[in-house]
C-alpha positions as CSV (number, residue, x, y, z in Angstrom):
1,X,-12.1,13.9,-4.2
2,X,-12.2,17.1,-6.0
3,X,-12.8,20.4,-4.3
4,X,-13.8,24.0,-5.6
5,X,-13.1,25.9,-3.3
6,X,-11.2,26.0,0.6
7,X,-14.7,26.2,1.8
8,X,-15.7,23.0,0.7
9,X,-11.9,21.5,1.4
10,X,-12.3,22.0,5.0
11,X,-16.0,20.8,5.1
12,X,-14.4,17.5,4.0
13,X,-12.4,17.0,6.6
14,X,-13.6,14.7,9.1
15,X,-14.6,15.8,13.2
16,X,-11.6,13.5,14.6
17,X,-9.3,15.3,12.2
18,X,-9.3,18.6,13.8
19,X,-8.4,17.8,17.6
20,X,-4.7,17.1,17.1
21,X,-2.2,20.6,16.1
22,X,0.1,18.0,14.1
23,X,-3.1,17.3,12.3
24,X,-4.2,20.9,11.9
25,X,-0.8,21.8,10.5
26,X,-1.4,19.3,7.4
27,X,-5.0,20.2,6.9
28,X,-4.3,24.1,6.6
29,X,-1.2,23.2,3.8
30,X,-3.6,21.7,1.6
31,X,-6.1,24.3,2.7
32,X,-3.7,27.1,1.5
33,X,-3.4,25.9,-1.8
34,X,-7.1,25.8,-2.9
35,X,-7.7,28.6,-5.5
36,X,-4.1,29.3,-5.8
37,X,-2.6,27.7,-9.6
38,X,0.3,25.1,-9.4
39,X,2.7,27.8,-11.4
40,X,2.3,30.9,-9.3
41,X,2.4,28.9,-6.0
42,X,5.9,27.1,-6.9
43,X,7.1,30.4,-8.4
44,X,6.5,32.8,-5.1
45,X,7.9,29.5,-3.5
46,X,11.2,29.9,-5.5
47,X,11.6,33.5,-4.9
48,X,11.1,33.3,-1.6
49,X,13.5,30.1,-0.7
50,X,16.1,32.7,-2.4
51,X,16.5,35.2,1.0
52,X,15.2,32.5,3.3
53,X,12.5,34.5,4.9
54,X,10.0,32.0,4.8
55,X,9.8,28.1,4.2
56,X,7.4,28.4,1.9
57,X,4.8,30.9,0.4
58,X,2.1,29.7,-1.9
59,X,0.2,33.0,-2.7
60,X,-2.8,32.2,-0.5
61,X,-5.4,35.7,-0.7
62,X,-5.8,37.5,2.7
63,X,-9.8,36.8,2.2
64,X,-8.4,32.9,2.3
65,X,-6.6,32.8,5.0
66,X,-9.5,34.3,7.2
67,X,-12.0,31.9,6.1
68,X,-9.5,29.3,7.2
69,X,-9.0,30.9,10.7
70,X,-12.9,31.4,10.7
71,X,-12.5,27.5,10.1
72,X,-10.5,26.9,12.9
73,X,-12.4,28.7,15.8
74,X,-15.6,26.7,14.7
75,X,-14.4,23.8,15.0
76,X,-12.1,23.4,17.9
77,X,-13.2,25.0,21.2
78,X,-10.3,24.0,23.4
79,X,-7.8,27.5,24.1
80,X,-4.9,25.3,24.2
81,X,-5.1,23.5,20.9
82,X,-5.2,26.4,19.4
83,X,-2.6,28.0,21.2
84,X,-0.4,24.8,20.2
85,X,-0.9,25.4,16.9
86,X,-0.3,28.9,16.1
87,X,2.8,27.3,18.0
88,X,3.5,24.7,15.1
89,X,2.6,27.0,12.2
90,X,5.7,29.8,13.6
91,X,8.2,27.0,13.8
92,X,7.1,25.9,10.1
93,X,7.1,29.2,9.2
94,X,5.8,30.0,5.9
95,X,4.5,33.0,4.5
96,X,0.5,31.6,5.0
97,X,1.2,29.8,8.5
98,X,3.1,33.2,9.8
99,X,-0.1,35.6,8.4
100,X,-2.6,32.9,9.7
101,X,-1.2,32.4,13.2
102,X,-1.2,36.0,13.4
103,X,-5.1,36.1,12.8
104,X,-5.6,33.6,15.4
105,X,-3.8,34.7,18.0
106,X,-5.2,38.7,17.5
107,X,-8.4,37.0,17.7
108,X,-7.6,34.7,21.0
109,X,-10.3,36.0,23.9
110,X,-7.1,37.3,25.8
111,X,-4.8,39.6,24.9
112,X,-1.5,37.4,23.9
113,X,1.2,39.5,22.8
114,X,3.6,37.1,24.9
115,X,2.6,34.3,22.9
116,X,3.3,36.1,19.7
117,X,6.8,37.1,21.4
118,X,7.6,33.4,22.7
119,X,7.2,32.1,19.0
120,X,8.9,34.5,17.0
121,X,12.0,33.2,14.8
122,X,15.7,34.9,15.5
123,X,14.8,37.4,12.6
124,X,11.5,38.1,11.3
125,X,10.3,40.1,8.1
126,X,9.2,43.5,9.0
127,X,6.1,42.9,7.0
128,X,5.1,40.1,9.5
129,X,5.6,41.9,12.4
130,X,3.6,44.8,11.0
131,X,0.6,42.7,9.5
132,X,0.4,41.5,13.3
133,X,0.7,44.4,15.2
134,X,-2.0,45.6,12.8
135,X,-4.3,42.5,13.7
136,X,-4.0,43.3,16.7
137,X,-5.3,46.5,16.3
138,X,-8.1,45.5,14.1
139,X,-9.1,42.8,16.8
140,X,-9.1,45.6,19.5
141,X,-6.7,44.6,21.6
142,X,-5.3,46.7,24.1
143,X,-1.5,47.3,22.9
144,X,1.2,46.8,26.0
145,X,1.4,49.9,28.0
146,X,4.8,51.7,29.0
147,X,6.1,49.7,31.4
148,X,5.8,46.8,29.5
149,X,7.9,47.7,26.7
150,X,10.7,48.7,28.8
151,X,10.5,45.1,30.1
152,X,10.9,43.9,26.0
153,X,13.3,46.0,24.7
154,X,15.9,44.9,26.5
155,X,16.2,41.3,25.1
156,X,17.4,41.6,22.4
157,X,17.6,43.6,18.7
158,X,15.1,42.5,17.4
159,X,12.6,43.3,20.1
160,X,13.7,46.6,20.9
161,X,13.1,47.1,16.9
162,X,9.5,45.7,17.9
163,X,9.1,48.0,20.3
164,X,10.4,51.1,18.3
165,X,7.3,49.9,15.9
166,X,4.8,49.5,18.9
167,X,5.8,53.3,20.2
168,X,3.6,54.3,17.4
169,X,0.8,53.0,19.6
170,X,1.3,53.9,23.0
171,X,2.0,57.7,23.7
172,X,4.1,59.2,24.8
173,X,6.3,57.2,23.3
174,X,10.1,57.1,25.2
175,X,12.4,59.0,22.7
176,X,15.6,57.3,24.1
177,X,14.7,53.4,23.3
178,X,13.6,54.9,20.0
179,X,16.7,56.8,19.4
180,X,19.0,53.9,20.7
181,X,17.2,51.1,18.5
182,X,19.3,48.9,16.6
183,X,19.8,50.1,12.4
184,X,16.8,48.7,10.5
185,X,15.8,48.2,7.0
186,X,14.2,51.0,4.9
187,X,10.5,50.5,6.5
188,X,11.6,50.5,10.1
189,X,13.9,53.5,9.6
190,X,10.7,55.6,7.8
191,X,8.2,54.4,11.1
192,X,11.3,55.3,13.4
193,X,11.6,58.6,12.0
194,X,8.3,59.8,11.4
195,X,8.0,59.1,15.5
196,X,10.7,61.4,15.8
197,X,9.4,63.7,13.9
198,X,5.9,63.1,15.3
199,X,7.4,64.0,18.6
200,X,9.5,67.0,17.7
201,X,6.1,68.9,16.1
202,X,4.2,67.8,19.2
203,X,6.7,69.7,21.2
204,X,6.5,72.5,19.0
């Protein structure tokens, strides 16, 4: 059967289709490729598979990707299945399952920054943590307070980098786990520094 559009793609798929993750995780890889050409999907693929960030990333629009999540809170009601699949798109891991699990789970009736935690991969792109924290944001959840980012930072680099990017958020933020975060790339240095900065004005 030929589709247009994802719209249509999804409306195809049949009631008993959507109540198993497994399934889910197939239906949403067709799902991404709809309105994306065969050429520029395989060549992002390519230049991706080079650094190893993602397993795959077909060039899926954001606009895309939030009629699929749109898709998904239609049509399955149970918390949990849902919650198991943002699970199975993380350990997949390409570039549309990372940007669609974060729109899901920002989106979740309760706050679940844990979740987002539990799933992620030993190193993440900055750009994926960003786009969620930002999702978050645009969702209006309430960001973890003080307390519990001294709890995070602790485990390990790449979380106390997360939580040097969350400080931005939740004032005042504590100078010393900012200051004692782990080297970053060139994005995470800018953030980290324009806190700094931030901070040193404030004081001013």
């Amino acid at each position: 059967m030929t589709f247009t559009n994802v719209d249509d793609f999804l409306e195809s798929i049949p009631a008993k289709h959507r109540e198993k993750p497994a399934r889910l995780l197939k239906i949403v890889r067709e799902a991404y490729t709809w309105g994306v050409p065969p050429m520029i999907a395989k060549s992002m693929t390519d230049r991706l598979n080079e650094n190893n960030e993602y397993s795959f990333h077909l060039g899926t629009t954001d606009p895309e990707l939030r009629k699929i999540a749109s898709w998904v809170f239609t049509n399955i009601n149970d918390v949990k299945t849902i919650q198991s699949f943002i699970e199975k798109l993380w350990k997949r891991h390409g570039r549309e399952d990372v940007k669609l699990a974060g729109i899901i789970t920002a989106n979740l009736p309760s706050c679940e920054w844990e979740l987002w935690l539990r799933n992620l991969h030993k190193s993440e792109p900055i750009e994926a943590i960003l786009e969620f924290i930002e999702e978050m944001k645009k969702a209006g959840q309430p960001f973890p307070d003080a307390n519990t980012l001294a709890s995070w930072w602790r485990k390990d680099s790449m979380h106390h980098q997360i939580v040097v990017l969350l400080c931005q958020f939740v004032p005042p933020p504590d100078l010393e786990i900012i200051k004692s975060a782990p080297r970053g790339g060139y994005v995470f240095e800018k953030i980290r520094n324009r806190i700094l900065e931030s901070e040193v004005d404030g004081i001013a």
